[in-house]
PyMOL Python script that loads the backbone (N, CA, C, O; Angstrom):
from pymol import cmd

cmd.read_pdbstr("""\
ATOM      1  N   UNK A   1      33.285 123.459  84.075  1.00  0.00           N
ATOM      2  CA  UNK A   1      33.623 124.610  84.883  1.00  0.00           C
ATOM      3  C   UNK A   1      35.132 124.594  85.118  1.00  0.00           C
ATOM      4  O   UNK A   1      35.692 123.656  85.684  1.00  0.00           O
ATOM      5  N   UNK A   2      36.035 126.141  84.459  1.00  0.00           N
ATOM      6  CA  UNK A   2      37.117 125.771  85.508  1.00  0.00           C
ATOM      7  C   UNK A   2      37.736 125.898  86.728  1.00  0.00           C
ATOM      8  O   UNK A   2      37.079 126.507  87.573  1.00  0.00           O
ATOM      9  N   UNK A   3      38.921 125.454  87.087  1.00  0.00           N
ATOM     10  CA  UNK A   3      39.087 125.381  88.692  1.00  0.00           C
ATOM     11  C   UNK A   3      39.325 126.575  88.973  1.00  0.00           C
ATOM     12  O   UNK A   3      39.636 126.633  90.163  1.00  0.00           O
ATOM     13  N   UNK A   4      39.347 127.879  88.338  1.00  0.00           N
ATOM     14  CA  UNK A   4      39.278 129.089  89.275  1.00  0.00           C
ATOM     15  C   UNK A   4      37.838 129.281  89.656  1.00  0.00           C
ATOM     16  O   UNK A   4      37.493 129.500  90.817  1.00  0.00           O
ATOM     17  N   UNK A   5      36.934 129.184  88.551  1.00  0.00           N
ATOM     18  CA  UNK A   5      35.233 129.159  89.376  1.00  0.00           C
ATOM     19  C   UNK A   5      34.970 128.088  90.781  1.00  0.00           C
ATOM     20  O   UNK A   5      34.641 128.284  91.950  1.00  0.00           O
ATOM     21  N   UNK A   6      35.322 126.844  89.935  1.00  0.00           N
ATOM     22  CA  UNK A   6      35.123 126.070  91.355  1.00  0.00           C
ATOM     23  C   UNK A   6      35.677 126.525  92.839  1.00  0.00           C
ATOM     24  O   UNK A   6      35.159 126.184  93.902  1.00  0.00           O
ATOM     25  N   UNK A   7      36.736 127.294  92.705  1.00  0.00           N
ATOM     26  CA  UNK A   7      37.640 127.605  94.026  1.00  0.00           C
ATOM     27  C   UNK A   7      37.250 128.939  94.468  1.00  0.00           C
ATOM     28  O   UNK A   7      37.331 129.387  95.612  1.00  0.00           O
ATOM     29  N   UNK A   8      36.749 129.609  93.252  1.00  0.00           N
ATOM     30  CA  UNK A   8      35.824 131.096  93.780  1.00  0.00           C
ATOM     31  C   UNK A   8      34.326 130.699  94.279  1.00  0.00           C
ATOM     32  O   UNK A   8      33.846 131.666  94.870  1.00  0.00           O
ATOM     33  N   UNK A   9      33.508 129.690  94.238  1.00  0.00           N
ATOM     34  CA  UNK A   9      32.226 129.389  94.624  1.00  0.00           C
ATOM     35  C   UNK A   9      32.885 128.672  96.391  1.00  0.00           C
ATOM     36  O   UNK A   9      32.708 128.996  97.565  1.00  0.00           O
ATOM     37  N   UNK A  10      33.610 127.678  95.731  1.00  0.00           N
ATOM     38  CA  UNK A  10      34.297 127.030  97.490  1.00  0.00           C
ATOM     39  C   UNK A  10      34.685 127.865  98.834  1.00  0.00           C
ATOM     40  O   UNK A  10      34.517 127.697 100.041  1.00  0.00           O
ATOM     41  N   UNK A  11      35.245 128.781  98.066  1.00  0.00           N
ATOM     42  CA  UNK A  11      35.793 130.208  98.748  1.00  0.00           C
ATOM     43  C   UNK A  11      34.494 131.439  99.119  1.00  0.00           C
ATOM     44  O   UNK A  11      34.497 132.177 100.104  1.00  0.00           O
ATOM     45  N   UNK A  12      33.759 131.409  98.361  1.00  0.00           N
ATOM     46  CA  UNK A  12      32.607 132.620  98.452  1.00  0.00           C
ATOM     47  C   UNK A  12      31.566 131.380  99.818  1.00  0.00           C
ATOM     48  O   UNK A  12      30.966 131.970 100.718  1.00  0.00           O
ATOM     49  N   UNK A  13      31.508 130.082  99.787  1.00  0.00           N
ATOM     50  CA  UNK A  13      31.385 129.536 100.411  1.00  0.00           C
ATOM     51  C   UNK A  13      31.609 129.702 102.212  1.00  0.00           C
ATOM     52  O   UNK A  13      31.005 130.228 103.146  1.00  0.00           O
ATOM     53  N   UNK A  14      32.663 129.027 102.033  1.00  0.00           N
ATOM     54  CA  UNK A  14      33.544 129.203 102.980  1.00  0.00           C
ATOM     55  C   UNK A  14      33.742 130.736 103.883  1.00  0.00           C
ATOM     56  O   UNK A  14      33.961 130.686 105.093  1.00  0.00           O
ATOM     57  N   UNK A  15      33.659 131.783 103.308  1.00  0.00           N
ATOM     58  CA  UNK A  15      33.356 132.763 103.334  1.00  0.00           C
ATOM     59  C   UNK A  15      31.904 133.008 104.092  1.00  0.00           C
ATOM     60  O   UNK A  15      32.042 133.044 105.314  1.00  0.00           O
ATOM     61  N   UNK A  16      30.937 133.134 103.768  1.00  0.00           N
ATOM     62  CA  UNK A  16      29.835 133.013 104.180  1.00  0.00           C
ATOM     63  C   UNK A  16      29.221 132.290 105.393  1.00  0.00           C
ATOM     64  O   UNK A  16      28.135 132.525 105.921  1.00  0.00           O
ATOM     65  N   UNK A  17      30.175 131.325 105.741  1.00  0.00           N
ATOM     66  CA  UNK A  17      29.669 130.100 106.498  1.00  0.00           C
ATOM     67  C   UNK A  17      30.868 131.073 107.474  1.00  0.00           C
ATOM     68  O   UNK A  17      30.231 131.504 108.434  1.00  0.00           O
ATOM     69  N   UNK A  18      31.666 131.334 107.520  1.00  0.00           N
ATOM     70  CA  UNK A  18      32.777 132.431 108.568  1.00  0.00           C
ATOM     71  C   UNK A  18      31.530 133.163 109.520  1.00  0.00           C
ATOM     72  O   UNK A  18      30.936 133.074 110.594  1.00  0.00           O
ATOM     73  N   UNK A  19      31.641 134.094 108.024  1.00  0.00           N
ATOM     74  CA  UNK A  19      30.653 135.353 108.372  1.00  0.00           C
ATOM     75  C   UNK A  19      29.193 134.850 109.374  1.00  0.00           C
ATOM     76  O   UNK A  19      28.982 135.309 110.496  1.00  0.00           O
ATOM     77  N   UNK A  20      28.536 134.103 108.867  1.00  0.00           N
ATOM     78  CA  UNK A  20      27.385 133.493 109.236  1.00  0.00           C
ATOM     79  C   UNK A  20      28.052 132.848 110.849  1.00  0.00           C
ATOM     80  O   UNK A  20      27.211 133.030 111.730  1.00  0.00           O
ATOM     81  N   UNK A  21      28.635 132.538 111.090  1.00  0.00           N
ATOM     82  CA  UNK A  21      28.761 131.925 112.782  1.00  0.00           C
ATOM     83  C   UNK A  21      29.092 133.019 113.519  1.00  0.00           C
ATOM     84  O   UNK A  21      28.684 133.330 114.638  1.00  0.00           O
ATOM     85  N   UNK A  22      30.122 133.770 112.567  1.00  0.00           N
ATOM     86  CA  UNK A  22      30.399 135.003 113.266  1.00  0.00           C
ATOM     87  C   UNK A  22      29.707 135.977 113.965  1.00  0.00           C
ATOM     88  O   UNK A  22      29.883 136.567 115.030  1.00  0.00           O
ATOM     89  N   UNK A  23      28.497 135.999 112.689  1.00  0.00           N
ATOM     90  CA  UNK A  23      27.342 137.181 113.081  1.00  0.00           C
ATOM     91  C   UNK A  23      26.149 136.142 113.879  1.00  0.00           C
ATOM     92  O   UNK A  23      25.135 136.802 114.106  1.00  0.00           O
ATOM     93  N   UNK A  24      26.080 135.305 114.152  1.00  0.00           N
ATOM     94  CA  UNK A  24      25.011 134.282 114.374  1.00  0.00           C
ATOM     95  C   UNK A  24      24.050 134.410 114.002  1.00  0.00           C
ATOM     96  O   UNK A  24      23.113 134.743 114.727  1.00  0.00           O
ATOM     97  N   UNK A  25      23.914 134.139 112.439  1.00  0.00           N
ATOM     98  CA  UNK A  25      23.007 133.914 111.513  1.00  0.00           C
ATOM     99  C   UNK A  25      22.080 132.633 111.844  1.00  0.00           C
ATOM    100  O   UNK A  25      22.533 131.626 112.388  1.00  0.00           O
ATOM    101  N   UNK A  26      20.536 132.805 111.397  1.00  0.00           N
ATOM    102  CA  UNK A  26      20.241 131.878 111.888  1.00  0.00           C
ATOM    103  C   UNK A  26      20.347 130.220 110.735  1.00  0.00           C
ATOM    104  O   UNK A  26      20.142 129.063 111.100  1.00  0.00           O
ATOM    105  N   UNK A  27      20.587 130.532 109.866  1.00  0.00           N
ATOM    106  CA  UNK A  27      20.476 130.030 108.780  1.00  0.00           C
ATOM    107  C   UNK A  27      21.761 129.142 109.263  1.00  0.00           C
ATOM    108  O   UNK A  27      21.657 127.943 109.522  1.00  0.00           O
ATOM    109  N   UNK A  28      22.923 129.836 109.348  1.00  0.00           N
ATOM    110  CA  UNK A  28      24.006 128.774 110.228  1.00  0.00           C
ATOM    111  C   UNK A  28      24.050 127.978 110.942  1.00  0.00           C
ATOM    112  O   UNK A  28      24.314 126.785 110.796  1.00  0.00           O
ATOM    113  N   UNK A  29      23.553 129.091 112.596  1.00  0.00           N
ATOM    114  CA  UNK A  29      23.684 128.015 113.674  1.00  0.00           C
ATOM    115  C   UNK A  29      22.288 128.348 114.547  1.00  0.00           C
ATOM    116  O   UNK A  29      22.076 129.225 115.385  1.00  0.00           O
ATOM    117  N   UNK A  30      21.264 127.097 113.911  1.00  0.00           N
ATOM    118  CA  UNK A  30      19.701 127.115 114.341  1.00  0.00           C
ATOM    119  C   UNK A  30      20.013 126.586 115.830  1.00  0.00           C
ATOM    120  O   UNK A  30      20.841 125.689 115.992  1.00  0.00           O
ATOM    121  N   UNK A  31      19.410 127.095 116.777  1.00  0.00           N
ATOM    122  CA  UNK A  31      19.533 126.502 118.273  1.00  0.00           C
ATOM    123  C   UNK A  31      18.690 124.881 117.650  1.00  0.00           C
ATOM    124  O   UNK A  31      18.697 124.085 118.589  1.00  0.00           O
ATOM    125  N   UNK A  32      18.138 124.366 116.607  1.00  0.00           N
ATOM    126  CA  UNK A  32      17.481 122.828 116.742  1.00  0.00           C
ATOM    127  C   UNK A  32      18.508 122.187 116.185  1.00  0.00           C
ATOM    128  O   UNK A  32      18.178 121.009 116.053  1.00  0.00           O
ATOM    129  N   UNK A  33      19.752 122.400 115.733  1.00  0.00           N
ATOM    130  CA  UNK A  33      20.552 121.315 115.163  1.00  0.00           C
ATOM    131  C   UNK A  33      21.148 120.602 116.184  1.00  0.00           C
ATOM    132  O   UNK A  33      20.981 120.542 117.402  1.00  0.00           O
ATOM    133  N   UNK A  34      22.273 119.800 114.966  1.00  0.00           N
ATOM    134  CA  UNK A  34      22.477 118.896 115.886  1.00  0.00           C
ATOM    135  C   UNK A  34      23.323 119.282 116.502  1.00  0.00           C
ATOM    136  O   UNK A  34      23.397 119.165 117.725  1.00  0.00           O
ATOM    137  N   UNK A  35      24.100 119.798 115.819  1.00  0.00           N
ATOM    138  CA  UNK A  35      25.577 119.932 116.266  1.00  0.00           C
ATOM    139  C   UNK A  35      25.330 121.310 117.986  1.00  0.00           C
ATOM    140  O   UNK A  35      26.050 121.333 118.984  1.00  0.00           O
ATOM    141  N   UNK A  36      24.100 122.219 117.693  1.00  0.00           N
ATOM    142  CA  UNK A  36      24.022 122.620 118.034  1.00  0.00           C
ATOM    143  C   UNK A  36      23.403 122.376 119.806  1.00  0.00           C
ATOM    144  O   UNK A  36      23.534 123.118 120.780  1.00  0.00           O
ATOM    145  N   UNK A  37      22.632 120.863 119.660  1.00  0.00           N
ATOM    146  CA  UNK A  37      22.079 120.346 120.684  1.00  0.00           C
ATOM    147  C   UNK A  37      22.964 119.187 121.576  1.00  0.00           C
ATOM    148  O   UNK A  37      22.783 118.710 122.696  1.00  0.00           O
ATOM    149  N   UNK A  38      24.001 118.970 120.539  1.00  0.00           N
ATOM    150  CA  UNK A  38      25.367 118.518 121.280  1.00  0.00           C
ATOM    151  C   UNK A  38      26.137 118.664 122.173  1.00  0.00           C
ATOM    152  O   UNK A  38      26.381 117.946 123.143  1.00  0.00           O
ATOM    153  N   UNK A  39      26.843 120.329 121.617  1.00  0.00           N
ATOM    154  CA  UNK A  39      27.531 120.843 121.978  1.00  0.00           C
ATOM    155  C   UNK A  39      27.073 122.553 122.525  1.00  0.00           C
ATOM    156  O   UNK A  39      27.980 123.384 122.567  1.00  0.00           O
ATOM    157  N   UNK A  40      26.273 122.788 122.746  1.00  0.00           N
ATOM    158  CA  UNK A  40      25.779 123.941 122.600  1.00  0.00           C
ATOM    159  C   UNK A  40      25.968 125.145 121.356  1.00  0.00           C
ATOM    160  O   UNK A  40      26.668 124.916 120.370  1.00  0.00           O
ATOM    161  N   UNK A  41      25.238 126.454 121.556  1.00  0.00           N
ATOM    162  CA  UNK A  41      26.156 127.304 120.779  1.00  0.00           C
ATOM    163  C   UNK A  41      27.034 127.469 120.561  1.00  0.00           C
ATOM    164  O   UNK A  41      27.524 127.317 119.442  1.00  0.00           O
ATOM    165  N   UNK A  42      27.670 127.899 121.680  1.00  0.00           N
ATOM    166  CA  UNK A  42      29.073 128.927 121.454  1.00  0.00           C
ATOM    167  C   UNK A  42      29.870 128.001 120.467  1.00  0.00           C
ATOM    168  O   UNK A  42      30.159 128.406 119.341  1.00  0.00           O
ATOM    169  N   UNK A  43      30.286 126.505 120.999  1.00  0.00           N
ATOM    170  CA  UNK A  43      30.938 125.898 120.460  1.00  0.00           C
ATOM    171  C   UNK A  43      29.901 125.036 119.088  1.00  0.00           C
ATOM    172  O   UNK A  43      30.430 123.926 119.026  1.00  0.00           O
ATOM    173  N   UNK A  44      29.300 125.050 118.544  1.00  0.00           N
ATOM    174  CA  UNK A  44      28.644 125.287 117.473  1.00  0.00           C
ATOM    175  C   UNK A  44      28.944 126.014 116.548  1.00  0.00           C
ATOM    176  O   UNK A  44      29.226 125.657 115.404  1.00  0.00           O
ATOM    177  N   UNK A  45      28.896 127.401 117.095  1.00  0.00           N
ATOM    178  CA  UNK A  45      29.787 128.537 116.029  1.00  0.00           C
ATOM    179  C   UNK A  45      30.962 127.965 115.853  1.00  0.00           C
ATOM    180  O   UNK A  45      31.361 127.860 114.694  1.00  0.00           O
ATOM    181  N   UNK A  46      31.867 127.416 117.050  1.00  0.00           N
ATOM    182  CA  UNK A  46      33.659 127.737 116.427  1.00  0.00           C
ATOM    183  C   UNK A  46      33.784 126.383 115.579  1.00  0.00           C
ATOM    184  O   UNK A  46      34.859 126.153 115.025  1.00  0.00           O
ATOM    185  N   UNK A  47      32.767 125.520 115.464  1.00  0.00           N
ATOM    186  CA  UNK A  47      32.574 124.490 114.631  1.00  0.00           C
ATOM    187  C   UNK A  47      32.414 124.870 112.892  1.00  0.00           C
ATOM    188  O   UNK A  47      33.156 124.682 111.927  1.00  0.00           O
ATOM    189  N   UNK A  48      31.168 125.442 113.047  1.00  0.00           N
ATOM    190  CA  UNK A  48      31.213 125.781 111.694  1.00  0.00           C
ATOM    191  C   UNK A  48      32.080 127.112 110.869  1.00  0.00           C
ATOM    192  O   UNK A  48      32.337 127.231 109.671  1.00  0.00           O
ATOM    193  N   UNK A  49      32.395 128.008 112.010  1.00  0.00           N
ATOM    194  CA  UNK A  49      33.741 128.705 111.606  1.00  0.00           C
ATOM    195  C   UNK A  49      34.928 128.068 111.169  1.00  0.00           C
ATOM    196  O   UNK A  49      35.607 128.289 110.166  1.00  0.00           O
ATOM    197  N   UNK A  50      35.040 127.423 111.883  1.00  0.00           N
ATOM    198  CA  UNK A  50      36.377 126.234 111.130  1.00  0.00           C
ATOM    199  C   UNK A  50      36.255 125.414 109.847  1.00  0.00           C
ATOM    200  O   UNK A  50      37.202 125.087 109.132  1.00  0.00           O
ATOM    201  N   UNK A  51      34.724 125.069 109.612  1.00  0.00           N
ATOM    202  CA  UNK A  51      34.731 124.275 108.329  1.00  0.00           C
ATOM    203  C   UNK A  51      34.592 125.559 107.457  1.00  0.00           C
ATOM    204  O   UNK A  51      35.273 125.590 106.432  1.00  0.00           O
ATOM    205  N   UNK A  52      34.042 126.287 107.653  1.00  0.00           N
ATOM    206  CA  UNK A  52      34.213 127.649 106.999  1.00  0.00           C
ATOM    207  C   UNK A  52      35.672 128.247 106.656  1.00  0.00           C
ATOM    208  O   UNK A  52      35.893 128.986 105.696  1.00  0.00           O
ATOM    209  N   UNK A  53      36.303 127.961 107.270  1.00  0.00           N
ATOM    210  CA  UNK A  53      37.931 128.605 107.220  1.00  0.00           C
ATOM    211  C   UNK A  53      38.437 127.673 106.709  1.00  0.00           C
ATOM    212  O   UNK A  53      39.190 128.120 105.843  1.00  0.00           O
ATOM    213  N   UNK A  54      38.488 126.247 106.733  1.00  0.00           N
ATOM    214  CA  UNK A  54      39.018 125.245 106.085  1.00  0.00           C
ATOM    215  C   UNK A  54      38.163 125.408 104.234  1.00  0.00           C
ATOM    216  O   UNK A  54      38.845 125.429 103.210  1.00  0.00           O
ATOM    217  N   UNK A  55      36.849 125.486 104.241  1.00  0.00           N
ATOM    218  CA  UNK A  55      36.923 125.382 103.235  1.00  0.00           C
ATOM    219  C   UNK A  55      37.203 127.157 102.167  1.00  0.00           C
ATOM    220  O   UNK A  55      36.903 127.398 100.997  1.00  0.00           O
ATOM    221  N   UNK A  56      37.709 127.837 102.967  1.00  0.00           N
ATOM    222  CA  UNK A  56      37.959 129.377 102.132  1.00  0.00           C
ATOM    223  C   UNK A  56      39.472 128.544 102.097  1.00  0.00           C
ATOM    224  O   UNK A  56      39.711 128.309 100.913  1.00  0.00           O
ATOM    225  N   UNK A  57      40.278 128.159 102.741  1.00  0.00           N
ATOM    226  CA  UNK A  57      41.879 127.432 102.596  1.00  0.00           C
ATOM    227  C   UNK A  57      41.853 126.382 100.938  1.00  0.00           C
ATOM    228  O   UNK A  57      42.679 126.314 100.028  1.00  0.00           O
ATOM    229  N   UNK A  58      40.512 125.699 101.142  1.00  0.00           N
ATOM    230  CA  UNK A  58      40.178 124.773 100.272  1.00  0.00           C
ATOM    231  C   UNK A  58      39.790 125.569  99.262  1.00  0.00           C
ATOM    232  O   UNK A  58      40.084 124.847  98.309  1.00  0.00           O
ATOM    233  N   UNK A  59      39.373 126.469  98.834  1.00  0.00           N
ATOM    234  CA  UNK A  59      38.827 127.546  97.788  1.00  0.00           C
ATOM    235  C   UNK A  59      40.387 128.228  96.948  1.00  0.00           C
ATOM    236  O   UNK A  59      40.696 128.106  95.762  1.00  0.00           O
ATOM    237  N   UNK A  60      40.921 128.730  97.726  1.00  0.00           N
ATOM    238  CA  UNK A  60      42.189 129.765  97.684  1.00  0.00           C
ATOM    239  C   UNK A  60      43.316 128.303  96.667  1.00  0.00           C
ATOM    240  O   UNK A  60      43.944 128.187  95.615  1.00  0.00           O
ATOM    241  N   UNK A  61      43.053 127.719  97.549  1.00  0.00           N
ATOM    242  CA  UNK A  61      44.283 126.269  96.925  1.00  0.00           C
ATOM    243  C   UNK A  61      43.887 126.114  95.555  1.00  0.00           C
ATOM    244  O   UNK A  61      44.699 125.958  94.644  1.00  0.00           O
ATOM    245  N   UNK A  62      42.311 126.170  95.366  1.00  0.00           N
ATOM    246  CA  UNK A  62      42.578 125.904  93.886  1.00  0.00           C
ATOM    247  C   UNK A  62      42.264 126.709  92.895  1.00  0.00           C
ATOM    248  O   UNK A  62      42.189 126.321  91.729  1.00  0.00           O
ATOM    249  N   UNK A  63      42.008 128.149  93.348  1.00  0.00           N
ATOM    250  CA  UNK A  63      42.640 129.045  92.671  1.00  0.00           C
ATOM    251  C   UNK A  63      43.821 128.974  91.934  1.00  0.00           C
ATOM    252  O   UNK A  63      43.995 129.129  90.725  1.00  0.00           O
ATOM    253  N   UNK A  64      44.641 128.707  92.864  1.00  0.00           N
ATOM    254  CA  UNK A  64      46.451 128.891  93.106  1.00  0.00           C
ATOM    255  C   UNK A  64      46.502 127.801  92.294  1.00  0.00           C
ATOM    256  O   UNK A  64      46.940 128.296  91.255  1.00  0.00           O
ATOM    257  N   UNK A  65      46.320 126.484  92.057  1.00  0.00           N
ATOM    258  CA  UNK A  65      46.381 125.268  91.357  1.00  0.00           C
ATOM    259  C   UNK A  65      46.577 124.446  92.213  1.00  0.00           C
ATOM    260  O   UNK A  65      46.547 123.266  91.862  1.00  0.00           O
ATOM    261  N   UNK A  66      46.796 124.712  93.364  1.00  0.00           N
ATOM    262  CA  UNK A  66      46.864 123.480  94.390  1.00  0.00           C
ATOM    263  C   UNK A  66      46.455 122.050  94.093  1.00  0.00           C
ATOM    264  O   UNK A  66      47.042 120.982  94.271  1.00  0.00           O
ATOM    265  N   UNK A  67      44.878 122.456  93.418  1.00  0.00           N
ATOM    266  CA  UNK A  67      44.101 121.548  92.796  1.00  0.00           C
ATOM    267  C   UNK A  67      43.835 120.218  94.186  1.00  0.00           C
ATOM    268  O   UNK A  67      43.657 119.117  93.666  1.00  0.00           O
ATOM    269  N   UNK A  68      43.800 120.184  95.339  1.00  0.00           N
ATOM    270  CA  UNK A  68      43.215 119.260  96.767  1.00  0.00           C
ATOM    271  C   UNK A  68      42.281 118.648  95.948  1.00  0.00           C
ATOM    272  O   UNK A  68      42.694 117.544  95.591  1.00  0.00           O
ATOM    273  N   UNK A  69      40.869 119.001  95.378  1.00  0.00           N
ATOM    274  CA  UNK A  69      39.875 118.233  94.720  1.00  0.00           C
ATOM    275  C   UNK A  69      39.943 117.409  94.149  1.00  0.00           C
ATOM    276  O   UNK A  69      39.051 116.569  94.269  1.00  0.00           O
ATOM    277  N   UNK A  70      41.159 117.152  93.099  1.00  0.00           N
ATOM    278  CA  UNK A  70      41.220 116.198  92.346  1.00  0.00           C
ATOM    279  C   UNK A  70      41.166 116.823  91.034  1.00  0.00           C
ATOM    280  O   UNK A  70      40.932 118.028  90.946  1.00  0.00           O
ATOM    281  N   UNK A  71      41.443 115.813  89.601  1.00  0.00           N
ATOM    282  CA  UNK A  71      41.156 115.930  88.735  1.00  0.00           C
ATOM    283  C   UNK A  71      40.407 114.530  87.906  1.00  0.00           C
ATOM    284  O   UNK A  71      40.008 114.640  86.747  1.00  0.00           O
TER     285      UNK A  71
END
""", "prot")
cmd.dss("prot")
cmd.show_as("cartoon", "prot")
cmd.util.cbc("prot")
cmd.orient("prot")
């Protein structure tokens, strides 16, 4: 595969996992997880919004050639 697919799947990713906390999908943020029985919701969402935004940052980079993953 090359690294523009990998960084368009990371990114369509990342993407999704945004959207999904955003809209409070349940598939995201189930009131039985963990993270969710931790910390509650709210902050649950801005949890997985962030790995979500980190990994659309992580997607975009290796588009660009950034290449973070490795070779």
């Amino acid at each position: 595969m090359s690294d523009t697919t990998v960084g368009l799947i990371i990114a369509l990713i990342g993407i999704l996992t945004m959207v999904g906390a955003a809209l409070n999908w349940r598939i995201v943020t189930h009131s039985g997880k963990l993270l969710n029985m931790i910390f509650g919701d709210r902050i649950a969402r801005i949890i997985a919004f962030l790995v979500g935004l980190f990994l659309f940052a992580l997607g975009v980079g290796q588009i660009l050639g950034m290449n973070w993953l490795g070779e």
